[in-house]
Structures are given as C-alpha cells and as structure tokens.
N, C-alpha and C positions, 0 to 999 in steps of 0.2 A: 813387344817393345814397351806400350804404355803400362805392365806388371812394375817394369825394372824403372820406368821412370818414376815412378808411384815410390816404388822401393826405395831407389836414393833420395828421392825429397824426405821422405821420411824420415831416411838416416841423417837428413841433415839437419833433420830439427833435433834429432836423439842425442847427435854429437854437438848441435851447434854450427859444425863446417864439416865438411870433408875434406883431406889436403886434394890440391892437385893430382899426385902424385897415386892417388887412390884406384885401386884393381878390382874390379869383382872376379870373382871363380865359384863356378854354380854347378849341379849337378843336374839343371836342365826346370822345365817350368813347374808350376803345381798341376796336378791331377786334379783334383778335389771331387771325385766322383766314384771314387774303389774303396776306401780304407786310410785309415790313419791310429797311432798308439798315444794312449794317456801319459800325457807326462805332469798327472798332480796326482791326489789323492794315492800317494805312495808309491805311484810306478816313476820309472827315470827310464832315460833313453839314452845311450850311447852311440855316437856316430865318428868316424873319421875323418882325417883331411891329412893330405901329406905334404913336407913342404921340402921343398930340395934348396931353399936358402933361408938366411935370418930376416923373418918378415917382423911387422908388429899387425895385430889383428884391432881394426879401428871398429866394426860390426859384424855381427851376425843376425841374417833375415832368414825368417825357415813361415812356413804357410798354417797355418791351423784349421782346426773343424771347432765354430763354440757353439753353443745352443742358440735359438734364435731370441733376440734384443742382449746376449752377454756381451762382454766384449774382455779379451785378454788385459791384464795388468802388469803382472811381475812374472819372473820366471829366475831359480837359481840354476844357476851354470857353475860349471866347473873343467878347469882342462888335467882331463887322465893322461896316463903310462900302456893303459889295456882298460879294455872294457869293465865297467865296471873296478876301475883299478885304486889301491889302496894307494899307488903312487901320484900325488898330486905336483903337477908341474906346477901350479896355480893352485891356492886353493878354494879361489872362483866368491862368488856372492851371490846377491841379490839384484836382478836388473829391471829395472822399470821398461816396459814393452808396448811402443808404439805401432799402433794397426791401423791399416787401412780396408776395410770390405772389397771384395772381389764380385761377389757373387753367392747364391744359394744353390745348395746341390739337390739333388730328387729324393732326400733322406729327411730335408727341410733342415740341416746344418749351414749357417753362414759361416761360407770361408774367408780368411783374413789376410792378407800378408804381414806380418810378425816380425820387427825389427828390434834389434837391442844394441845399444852401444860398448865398446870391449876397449879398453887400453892395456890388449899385452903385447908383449914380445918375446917372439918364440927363439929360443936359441940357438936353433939351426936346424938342421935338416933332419926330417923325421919323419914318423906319423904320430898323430896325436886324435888324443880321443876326448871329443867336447859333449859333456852329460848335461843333460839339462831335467828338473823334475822342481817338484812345488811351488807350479802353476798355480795364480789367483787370478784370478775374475772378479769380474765384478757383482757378479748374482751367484757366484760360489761353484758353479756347476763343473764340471769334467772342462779338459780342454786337450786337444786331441792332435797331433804332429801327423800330416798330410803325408800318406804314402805316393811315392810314384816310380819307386824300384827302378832308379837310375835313369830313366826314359830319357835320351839328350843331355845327357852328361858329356862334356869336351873338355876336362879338366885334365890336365897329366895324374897318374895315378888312376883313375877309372878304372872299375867300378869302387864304393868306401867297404867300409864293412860296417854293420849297425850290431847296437845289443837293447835289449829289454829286460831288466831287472829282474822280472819274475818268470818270462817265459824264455830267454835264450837267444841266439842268432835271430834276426828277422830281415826283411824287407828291407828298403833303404826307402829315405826319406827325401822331400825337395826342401833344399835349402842354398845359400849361397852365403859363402866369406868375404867382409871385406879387407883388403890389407893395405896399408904401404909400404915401402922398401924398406928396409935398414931394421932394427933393434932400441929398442927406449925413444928416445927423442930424434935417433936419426934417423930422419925419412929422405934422403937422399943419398944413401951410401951405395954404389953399384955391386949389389946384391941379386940383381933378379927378383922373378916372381914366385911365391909360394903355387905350390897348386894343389887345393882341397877336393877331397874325391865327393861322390855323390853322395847321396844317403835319401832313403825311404820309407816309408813304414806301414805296416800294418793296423788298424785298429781292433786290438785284441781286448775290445772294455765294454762299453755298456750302450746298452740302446737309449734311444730319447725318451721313455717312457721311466721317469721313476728313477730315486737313487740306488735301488740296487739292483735294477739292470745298469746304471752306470757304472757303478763299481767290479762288475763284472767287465773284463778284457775287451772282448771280441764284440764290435757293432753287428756284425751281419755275420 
C-alpha cells in the first residue's frame, strides 16, 4: 500500500492533479531482487496493455534499477501497433521522470519507483504496445526496467506480452497505468475501464563494474 501511495503523490506532482475519476491498472508490485532490461544506451523495451474501452492514459509508473547516488530523469515513450512496431498510434516524446527510492537490492542497485505523466487517448478497444528507451540519468549510467514476470497481476487481459529490441520476446515487467474514462478532454463519458496487462523484464545488460560490462545486456 505505502508503494501506490508513494506512486500517486508523485503523479500528482507530475500532472499537477489527478482527476477524480482517475483508475490505476498494475500488473502487480516490484520485485527488485531477480533482473531487470536497459532501456538507454540503445536498447528499448516494448510492453502491453489491453483496453476494452476509449480511456485517456493521464501516467505511467514502472520501477527501475539505477546505480547507486544516480537517479532517473527522462525517459522517450512511444505508443506502438506491435512490438517494436513501425505503426505509431502516438508518436510519443520525451518525458521528464519523477522517482521516488524504495530501497537497495543485494546487487547494491537503488531501486526507484518511476513515474511519468501521459495526456493520450486511446481510441478504443485494443491492445497496444508502450516502448520506452533513451533513458537519462543524471551521472549518465545504464537504467534498468524491473523484472517481475507478471507476479500479482489482476488486470483483465493477464498475462502482457513484452519485447526487447535486441534480444526478442522477454519477461514481463512491473508497471502500472494510469487512466480516466472517456477520450480527449472527456473524462466523464460512461465508458468503463481500460485494463493494462502486466509486464516484466529481464536484465539482459551490464554489470555494476565498468561501462562495458554495462553495455553488455544481461546483469547476472
């Protein structure tokens, strides 16, 4: 419970407000103890969420691994067609990435909770695939999306499906969407709830020692 409350205060400084009307849909808590995938230094990461009505997505919160004193900054997103897909529903930006520390894992990685703020609207029912890659820090170093391969996932649609740019299907990632009802500016229309599946992931990069075991995939 104090993860998610952490989480939306955060997002409320991200957005300024949350409506009312505001949903979370999670694919269950962070792990922060197995693995996680690079999403800078040229890797991306593709993940799912399915929504069986016209939501607008107001944030996305997903967990990180940074080096110890880094701390996350920006992160570009984008919403696909498919994994890795040339078809951009959105053609996404750059978001500035509010964190809050968790804890240190037995690897000596400070894990974060990771929030960004979103004003789309999705236009109806689907799945859709949210990429995210070049990841900046603030000391430059790797930054790393927290595996936890769905674990307490209660979203409709469970389990997501995840991709990694260079290596293929993976893991699923922890993260969670947040939405309100309706499309563009209506957040009141009786639409129902979106529901974002889970997602997980591997860390298939670099160990703490040195940039080019960083740049190499897989931590462990």
């Amino acid at each position: 419970m104090k993860p998610r409350i952490a989480a939306l205060t955060i997002l409320c400084l991200a957005l300024a407000a949350i409506p009312a009307s505001a949903q979370v849909y999670e694919n269950g808590p962070v792990n922060g103890t197995v693995d996680a995938w690079t999403i800078n230094f040229g890797y991306s990461v593709s993940d799912t969420f399915s929504s069986t009505y016209a939501a607008k997505i107001i944030g996305f919160d997903f967990y990180t691994w940074v080096f110890p004193g880094d701390k996350p900054l920006t992160v570009d997103w984008s919403l696909l067609s498919s994994e890795m897909g040339r078809t951009h529903y959105y053609g996404g930006g750059t978001a500035k990435v509010v964190d809050s520390f968790i804890s240190s894992n037995q690897f000596g990685y400070e894990i974060e909770d990771s929030v960004f703020g979103l004003d789309v609207a999705l236009p109806g029912a689907g799945i859709y695939w949210l990429n995210l890659q070049n990841a900046a820090t603030a000391q430059g170093d790797p930054l790393f999306w927290d595996k936890n391969s769905g674990a307490g996932c209660d979203s409709i649609g469970c389990p997501s499906q995840a991709f990694e740019n260079s290596f293929g299907t993976i893991p699923l990632e922890a993260y969670a969407v947040y939405t309100v009802c309706g499309a563009g500016n209506d957040n009141t229309a009786d639409c129902g709830p979106p529901a974002p599946e889970p997602s997980s992931i591997m860390l298939f990069g670099s160990g703490i020692v040195g940039l080019a075991g960083v740049l190499r995939r897989k931590l462990f």
